[in-house]
Every structure is written in C-alpha cells, then in structure tokens.
C-alpha positions in Angstrom: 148.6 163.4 47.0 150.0 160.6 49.3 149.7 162.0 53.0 152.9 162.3 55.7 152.0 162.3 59.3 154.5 163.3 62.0 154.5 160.4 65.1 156.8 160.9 67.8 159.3 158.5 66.5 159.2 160.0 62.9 157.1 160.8 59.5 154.8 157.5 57.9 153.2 157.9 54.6 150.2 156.4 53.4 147.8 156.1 50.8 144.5 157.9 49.8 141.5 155.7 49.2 138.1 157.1 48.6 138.4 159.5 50.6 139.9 157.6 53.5 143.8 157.4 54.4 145.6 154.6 55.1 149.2 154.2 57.1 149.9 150.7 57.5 152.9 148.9 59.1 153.8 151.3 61.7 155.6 150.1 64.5 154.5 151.0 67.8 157.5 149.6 69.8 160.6 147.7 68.9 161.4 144.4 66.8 160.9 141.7 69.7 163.9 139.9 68.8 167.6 139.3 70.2 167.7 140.1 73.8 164.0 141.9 73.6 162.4 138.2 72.3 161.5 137.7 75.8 161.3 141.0 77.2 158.4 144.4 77.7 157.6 145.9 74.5 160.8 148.5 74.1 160.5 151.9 72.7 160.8 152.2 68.5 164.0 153.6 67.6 163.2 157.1 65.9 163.8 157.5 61.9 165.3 159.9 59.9 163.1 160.5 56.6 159.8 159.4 55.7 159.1 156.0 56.8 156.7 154.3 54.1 153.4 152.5 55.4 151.3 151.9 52.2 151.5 148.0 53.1 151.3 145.8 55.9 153.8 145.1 58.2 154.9 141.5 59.1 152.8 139.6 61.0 153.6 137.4 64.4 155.1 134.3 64.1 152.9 131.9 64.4 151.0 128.5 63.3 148.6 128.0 60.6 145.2 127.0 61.1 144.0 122.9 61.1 142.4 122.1 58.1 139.7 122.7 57.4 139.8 125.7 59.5 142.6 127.4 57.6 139.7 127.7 54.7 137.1 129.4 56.7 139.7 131.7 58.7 142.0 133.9 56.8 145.5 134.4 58.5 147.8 135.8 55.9 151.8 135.2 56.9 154.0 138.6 56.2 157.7 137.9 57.3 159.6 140.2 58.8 160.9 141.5 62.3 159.1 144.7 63.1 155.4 142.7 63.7 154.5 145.1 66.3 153.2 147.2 64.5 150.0 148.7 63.9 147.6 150.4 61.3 145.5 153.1 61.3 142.7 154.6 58.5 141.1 158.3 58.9 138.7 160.0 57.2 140.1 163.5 58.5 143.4 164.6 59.9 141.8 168.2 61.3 139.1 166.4 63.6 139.2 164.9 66.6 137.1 162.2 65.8 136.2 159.0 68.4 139.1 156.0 67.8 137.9 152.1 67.8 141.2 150.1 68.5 140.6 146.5 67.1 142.6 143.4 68.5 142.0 140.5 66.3 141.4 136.5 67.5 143.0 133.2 67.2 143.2 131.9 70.6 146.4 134.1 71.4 148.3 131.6 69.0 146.8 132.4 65.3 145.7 135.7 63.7 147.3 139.8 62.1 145.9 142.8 61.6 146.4 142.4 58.2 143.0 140.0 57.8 141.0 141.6 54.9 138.2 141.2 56.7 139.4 143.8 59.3 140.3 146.6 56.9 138.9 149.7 58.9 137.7 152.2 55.9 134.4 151.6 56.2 135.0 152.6 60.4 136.6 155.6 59.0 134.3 156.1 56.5 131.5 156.6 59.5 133.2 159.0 61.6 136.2 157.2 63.2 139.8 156.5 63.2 140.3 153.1 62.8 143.1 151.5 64.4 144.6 147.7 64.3 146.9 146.2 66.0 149.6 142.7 66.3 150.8 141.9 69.0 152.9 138.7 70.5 151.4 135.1 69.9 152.0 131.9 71.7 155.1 131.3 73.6 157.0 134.8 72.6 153.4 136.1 73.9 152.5 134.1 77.1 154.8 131.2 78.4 155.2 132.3 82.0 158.8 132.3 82.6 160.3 133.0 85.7 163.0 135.5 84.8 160.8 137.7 82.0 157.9 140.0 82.0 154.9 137.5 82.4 151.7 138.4 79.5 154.3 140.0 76.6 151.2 140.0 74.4 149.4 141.9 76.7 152.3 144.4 77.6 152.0 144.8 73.9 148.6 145.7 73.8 148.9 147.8 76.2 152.1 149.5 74.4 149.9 149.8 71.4 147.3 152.0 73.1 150.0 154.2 74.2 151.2 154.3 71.5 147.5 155.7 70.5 147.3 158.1 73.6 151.0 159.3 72.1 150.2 159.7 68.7 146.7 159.5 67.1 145.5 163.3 67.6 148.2 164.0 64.5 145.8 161.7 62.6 142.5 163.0 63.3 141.5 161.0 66.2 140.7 162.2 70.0 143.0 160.2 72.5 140.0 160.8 74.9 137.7 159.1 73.4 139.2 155.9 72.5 137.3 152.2 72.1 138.9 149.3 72.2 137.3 146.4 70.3 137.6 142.3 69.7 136.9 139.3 68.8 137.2 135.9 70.6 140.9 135.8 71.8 140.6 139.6 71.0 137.1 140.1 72.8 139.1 138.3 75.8 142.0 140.6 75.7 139.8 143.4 75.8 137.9 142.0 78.9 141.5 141.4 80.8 142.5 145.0 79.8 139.8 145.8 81.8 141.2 144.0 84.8 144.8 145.2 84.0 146.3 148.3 86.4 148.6 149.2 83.6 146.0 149.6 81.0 144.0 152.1 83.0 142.8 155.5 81.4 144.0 154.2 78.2 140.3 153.9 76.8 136.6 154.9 77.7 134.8 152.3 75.8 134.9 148.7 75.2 133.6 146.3 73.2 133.7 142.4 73.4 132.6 139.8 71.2 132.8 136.2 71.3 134.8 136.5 74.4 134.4 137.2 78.0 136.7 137.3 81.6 137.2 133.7 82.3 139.4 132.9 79.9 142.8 132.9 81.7 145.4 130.4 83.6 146.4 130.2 86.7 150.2 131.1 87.6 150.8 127.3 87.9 148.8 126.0 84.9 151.4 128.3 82.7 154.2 127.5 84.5 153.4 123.3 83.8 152.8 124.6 80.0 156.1 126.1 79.7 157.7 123.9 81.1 156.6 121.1 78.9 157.7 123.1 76.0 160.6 123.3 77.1 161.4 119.8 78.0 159.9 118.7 74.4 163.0 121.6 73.0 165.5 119.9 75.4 166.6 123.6 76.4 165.8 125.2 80.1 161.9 126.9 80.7 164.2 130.2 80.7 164.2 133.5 78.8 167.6 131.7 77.6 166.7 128.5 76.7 163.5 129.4 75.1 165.8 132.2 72.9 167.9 129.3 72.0 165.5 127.6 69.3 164.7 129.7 66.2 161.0 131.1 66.0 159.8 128.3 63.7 161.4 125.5 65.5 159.5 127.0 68.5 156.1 127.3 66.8 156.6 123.7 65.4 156.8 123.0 69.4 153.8 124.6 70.3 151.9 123.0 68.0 153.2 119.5 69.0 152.2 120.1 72.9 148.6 121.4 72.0 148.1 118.0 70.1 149.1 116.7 73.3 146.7 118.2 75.4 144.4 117.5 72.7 145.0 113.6 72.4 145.1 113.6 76.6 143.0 116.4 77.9 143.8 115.4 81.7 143.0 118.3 84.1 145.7 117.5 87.0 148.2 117.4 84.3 147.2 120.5 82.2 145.1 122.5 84.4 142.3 124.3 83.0 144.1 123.7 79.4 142.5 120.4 79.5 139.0 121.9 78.7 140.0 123.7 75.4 143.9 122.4 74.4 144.4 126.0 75.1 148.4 125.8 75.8 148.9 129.8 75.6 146.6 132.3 77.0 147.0 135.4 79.5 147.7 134.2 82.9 147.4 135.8 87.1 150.7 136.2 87.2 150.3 138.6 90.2 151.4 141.8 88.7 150.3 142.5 85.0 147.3 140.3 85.9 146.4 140.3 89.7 142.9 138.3 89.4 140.5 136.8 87.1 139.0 139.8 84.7 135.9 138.7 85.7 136.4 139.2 89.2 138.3 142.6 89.1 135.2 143.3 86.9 132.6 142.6 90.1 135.4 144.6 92.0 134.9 147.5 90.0 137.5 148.0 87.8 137.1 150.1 84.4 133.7 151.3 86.3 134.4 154.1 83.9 134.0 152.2 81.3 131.0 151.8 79.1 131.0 148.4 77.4 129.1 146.2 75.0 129.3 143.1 74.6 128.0 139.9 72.5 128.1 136.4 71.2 126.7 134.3 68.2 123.6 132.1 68.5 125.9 128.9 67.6 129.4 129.5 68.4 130.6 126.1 69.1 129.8 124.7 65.4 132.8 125.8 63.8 135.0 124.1 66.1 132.7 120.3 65.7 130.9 120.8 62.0 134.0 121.0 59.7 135.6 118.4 61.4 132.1 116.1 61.6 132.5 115.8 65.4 128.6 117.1 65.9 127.4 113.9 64.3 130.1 111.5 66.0 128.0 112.6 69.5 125.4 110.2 70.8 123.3 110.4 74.1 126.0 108.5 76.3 128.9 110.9 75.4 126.0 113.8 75.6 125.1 113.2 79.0 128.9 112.5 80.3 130.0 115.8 78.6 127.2 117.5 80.2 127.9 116.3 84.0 131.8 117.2 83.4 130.7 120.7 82.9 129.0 120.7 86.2 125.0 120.8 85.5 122.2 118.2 86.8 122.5 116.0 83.8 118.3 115.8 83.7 117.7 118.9 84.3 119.9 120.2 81.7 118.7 117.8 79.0 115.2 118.8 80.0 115.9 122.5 79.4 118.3 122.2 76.4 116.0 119.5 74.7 113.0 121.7 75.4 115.3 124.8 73.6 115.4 122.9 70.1 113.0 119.5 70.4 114.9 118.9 67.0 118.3 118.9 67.9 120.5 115.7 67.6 122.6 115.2 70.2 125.8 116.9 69.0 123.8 119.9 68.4 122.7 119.7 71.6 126.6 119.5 73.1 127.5 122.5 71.0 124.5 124.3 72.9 125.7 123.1 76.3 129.4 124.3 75.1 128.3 127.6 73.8 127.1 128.4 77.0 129.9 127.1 79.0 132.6 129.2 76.9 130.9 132.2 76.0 127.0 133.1 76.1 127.5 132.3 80.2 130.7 134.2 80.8 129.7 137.0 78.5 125.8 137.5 80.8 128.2 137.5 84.1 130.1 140.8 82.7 126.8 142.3 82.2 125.4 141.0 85.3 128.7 142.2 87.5 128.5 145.6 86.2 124.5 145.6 86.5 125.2 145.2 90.0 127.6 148.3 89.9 124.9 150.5 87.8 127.5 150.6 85.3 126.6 151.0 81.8 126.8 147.6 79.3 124.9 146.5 76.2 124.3 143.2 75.5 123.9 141.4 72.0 123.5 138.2 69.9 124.1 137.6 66.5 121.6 135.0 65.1 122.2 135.3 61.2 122.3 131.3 60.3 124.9 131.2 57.0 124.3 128.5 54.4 127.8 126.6 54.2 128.2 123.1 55.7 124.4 122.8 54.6 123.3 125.2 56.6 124.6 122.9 59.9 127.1 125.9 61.1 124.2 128.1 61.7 125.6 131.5 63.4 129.0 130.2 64.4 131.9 131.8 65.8 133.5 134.3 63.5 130.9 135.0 61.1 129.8 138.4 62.4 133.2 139.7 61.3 131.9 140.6 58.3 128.6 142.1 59.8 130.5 144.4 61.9 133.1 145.7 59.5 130.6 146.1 56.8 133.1 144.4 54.5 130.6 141.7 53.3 132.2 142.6 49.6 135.4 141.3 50.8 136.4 138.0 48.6 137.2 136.2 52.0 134.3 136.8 53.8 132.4 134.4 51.6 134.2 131.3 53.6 131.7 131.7 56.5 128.8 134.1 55.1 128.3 132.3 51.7 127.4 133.8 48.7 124.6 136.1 49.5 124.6 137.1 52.9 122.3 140.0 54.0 124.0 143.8 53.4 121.0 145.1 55.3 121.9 143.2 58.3 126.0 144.1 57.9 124.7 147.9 57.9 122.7 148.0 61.0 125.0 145.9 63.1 128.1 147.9 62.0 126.2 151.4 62.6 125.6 149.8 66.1 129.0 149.6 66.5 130.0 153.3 65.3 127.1 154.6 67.4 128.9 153.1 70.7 131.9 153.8 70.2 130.8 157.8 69.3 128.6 157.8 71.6 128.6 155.4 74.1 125.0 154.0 73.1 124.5 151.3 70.1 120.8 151.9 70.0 119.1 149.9 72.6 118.4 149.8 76.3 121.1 148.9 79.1 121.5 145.5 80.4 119.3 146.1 83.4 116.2 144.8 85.9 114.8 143.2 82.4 118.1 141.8 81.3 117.5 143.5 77.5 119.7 141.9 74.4 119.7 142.9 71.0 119.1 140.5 68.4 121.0 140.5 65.0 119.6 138.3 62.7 116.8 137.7 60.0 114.4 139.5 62.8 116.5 141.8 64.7 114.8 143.5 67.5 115.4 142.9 71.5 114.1 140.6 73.9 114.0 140.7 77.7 115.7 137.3 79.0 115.9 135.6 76.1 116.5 131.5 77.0 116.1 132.6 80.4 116.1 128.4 81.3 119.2 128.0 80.0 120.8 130.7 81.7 119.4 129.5 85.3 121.0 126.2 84.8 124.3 127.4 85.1 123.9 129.9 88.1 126.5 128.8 90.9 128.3 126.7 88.5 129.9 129.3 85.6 
C-alpha cells in the first residue's frame, strides 16, 4: 500500500521499498521565481488532495560540471519550478527515531538531492529518517545584492530545517534530535549554520565533511562578484536587473566570470575568489552571517552542539589528476605556490618531502593544498571547540581507489559512497572503481548512524591527544597523526 502523510501544507504520497518509504519532491517553501527569484524562501502554498512524491522534484538551476569532472560527479538536471524541495525516507511512521538532514556539494554552484549516490534507505534502514534537501545555487543563491536578502541558499537551508522542526514527527522522526550532515560545499554550509543566529535550535548534531568554516567572502568580495556579473549581462547589480535575464542566460554568465577568475586569479581584483575561482559562496553580510563560522565557532556558538567532522587523505587530486595538472608542476612553480600560501618555503618542503620521500612535485602541491583548503581548517573546528570542552570527533578517510592508475588516491568525493553504504550504486563506480571494499562502506556508514543516534561514532573526543579515526585499508585511530605538517601552518591558517 502506497503511504499518505499529512504535512502542514497538505497530504504527499510515496512509495514502499523494502521496507523503507520514500516521499520525494516535497516542497518546503515556495517556487523562487517571479518576484520571489531574489527574495527569503516564502511559505508553500497549501494543496487540496494528495500531492504525489514518488519522484524527484526539479533540481536548481545550475551549470554542469567541466569535463572530465562531469564523469566522476553525477549531477542529474530535473526542470521544473518548485526545486526547493526536499526528500525524506523512514523506516517507521510510529517512532520517533533520530533525523540526519543531508546538504549535498558542488561549490554552492553544482549539485541536487536527487544524486543516486545520496538515496537515504540504507540511513533509514539503520534507525533514521533520512532527509535531503536543494536549495538555491549560484547567483539566485549568493550574489550579494543590495536591495535582497543576502545568502538566499542559506535562508533556504535554514527554511528546510523548519520545515523539519514543522513536519517530520508525522513521518517517524524526533524534531529533537535532528543531525544535519555534508559534504564539501555541504560540509561548509553545515559549519556556517553553525555560526548562523537564525539557524539556532534547529539541530543538536552536526557533521562535516570535506569542508570546514573558512570558506566564505567578505561583504565587499561579493559585492565586486556581483557586480561583474552584472556588467558582463549589461543589466543593473539589482534584484531587477538580475530578474531581467532568464535563468540559463544567467547560469551561462556565471560560468563565463568563473573562467575569468580562473584565466586571472588576481587577489585585489577578486578578493579571496582568486585562490579557488570561487565566484559564489556564503558571504558576512552582517545579518544572516555576522562573522566568519570559524570564529563564531571559537566564540561559542552551537556549544550545544556535538559535531564530527573529517576529510580525505588526498582531496586536492580530483581537482589536478583528471585534468593532468599534478604532472605539469615542477620545483619552481612548487616552491612559488608554497610561499603564496604563507609557509617558510624550506621548512615546508622539508616536512612535506619528509611526509612522502616519493612524491613528485605536483603531488607534493596537492599535499600543501589539502592542507590549506580543508585538513587545516577542518583541525581548527576541532581545536576551537577543544578549547570550549565541547564535544567533536575527528576523522580521515584514507581508502586509495584505483582509477586514474591509482594517482587520485583518496580524493575528494569518494567517501560518498562509504558513508551512504550505496557502494552497489551504478554511479558510484566513477570514483570507487570496480571493487571497492563493502567492509570499509559498513563501518564508516555505522559511524555515522551511531552519531547522529547517539552523539558518539565509536571513538574518543578530539582532546589533550588530538585522536582521529582512520578509514581506510587499516582503520583504527592515531594520536596527532602528521603532527609536522600541522605545526607548519599554526599562525598562518
């Protein structure tokens, strides 16, 4: 029998899967077009009859990946209006089961809920209500304009989770007892929810991966971006202007001005999207976002909050290996990319090269970057909140996959797979290859259920000993691990 659920705005029908249901396409606040393109997530108009959500909903609009990136990273395109919408799976509508809210990556520009990858019955399957969300990407999401709500994509997050708060006790869940969870762009919205006032008691648990509280503009840098945008549409940096140019003529534009940035990465013209040609991203605008999340983090904020948080042994490689950048890197442009980034250029070749004695010089860059744009800024999360007493859990993934030869090692994106324990899933062979271990997908995604049901994934605190978990062919935990390299970049990130 095809379950109906009652949400405040009216009944949704789903589908019955092993023993798991699943609504799909349900929007939590208003189609963000005409005059709401530009504006806070609006309420959902209410429905008479049974609203059908056996499919997913239509996805943001938005780019699609450079090649050969759009091989390794699925990010199906669903047209359609109403793509704030959300989907939820439960193994129980009579329970009050723990709820993990996932917000999926792309760097705020790329990405859905409706990823294969991210399919939640195997959450559900373990005890929770699974719950995924879209939400606003690009310009629609973050231009800074001066006469509209600054961070739309995050106002939508935050709509989503009320929308959970609202409405997810009528599907088994507890609103109490709510996790929210991503990765990369999604691992950094979770990390500026924590900074966010308007986001507060919306969720006890958090966990972030691939992502940490750096990554966000000043009020100027966004304001430059938009405004180049809108000089390259010939319309006004406006709410009016920008409504003025059809969604695809504006994705088209966005593209164009991160190719920019990308051909010309000057800092006094792009501000701090000159270090990653990232044009759209969540910015202190002074009242959705008042500082850096980081620094609200060391302030205290979300100290109620347990989190956990993690990166991948070699994140930088998918962004150099498929393109062959790693083996375009000789010692020269090694040494100059290593003083931009702010380290004694010997002592940091001494302590990198000593880390892998092997490693060619674009292997040793992606190290050096890894650090710089996540393993770094994740530790100083832990390492605020240490100083707080407040609980967090600290990981690495170190499963190398085979593709590329065996040169992308464990890059950025492959846990996916790990985590959701959806290793069987057709796409997830891209990164994981043909026969990656199910052993290793179990324990890492019972981890996850364990936190977000109990607020403990199985190993100590981050603490006096600085403990991480290891997932890889030897999983296990280490005190400090690469304690060298994490010393060079005290003071500096």
């Amino acid at each position: 029998m095809e379950p109906v659920v009652q949400t405040g705005r009216g009944r949704v029908r789903g589908v019955v899967s092993g023993g798991v249901a699943a609504f799909k396409g349900i929007p939590y606040a208003a189609a963000p077009v005409g005059d709401l393109r530009f504006a806070a997530p609006a309420p959902v108009p209410a429905w008479d009859g049974v609203r059908e959500a056996t499919q997913y909903g239509p996805t943001a609009p938005k780019p699609p990946y450079r090649s050969p990136l759009d091989q390794l990273l699925p990010d199906p395109v669903i047209p359609g209006e109403d793509f704030l919408n959300l989907n939820v799976w439960t193994p129980d509508f009579a329970a009050s089961l723990p709820v993990l809210v996932w917000i999926h990556g792309g760097a705020f520009v790329h990405g859905s809920s409706a990823v294969s990858l991210y399919d939640g019955s195997n959450f559900a399957r373990d005890g929770l209500v699974f719950v995924s969300i879209n939400y606003r990407l690009g310009a629609p999401g973050f231009a800074l304009l001066e006469d509209a709500p600054a961070n739309r994509g995050l106002l939508d997050q935050v709509a989503a989770l009320q929308w959970v708060r609202d409405n997810i006790a009528a599907f088994g869940g507890n609103p109490d007892l709510v996790t929210i969870a991503g990765e990369s762009a999604g691992a950094m919205s979770v990390l500026t929810l924590l900074a966010m006032p308007a986001a507060e008691g919306l969720f006890r648990r958090a966990i972030a991966q691939s992502g940490a509280g750096h990554a966000v503009m000043a009020a100027d840098t966004a304001r430059r971006v938009a405004a180049a945008l809108a000089e390259s549409l010939e319309v006004e940096p406006s709410r009016a202007g920008f409504a003025s140019v059809t969604p695809e003529e504006l994705v088209g534009a966005q593209e164009a001005l991160v190719e920019r940035i990308r051909a010309d990465p000057n800092p006094e013209t792009w501000g701090e999207s000159a270090a990653d040609s990232r044009a759209f991203a969540p910015c202190i605008d002074g009242e959705v976002l008042t500082a850096r999340p980081i620094d609200r983090i060391a302030d205290g904020a979300s100290a109620d909050v347990d989190v956990l948080i993690g990166t991948n042994t070699d994140e930088f490689t998918l962004f150099f290996v498929p393109f062959g950048v790693d083996g375009a890197i000789d010692d020269n442009l090694l040494r100059m990319m290593i003083g931009v980034h702010g380290l004694d250029v010997d002592a940091a070749l001494v302590a990198y090269r000593a880390a892998r004695p092997d490693a060619t010089p674009g292997q040793l860059l992606m190290d050096v970057l890894r650090d710089r744009m996540f393993r770094i800024p994740a530790l100083r999360v832990a390492e605020a909140r240490w100083a707080l007493d407040i609980p967090t859990y600290v990981y690495r993934f170190d499963w190398p996959t085979t593709e590329y030869d065996g040169r992308l090692g464990a890059t950025h994106a492959l846990e996916i797979g790990f985590v959701f324990d959806n290793l069987r899933v057709r796409e997830s062979s891209a990164l994981a290859g043909p026969k990656p271990p199910q052993e290793l997908a179990e324990r890492m995604h019972q981890a996850w259920v364990a936190f977000a049901s109990t607020g403990r994934p199985g190993w100590s605190r981050y603490g006096d000993n600085r403990t991480e978990m290891t997932f890889g062919l030897d999983s296990g935990t280490t005190d400090d691990p690469d304690a060298e390299l994490r010393a060079l970049w005290d003071g500096i990130r």
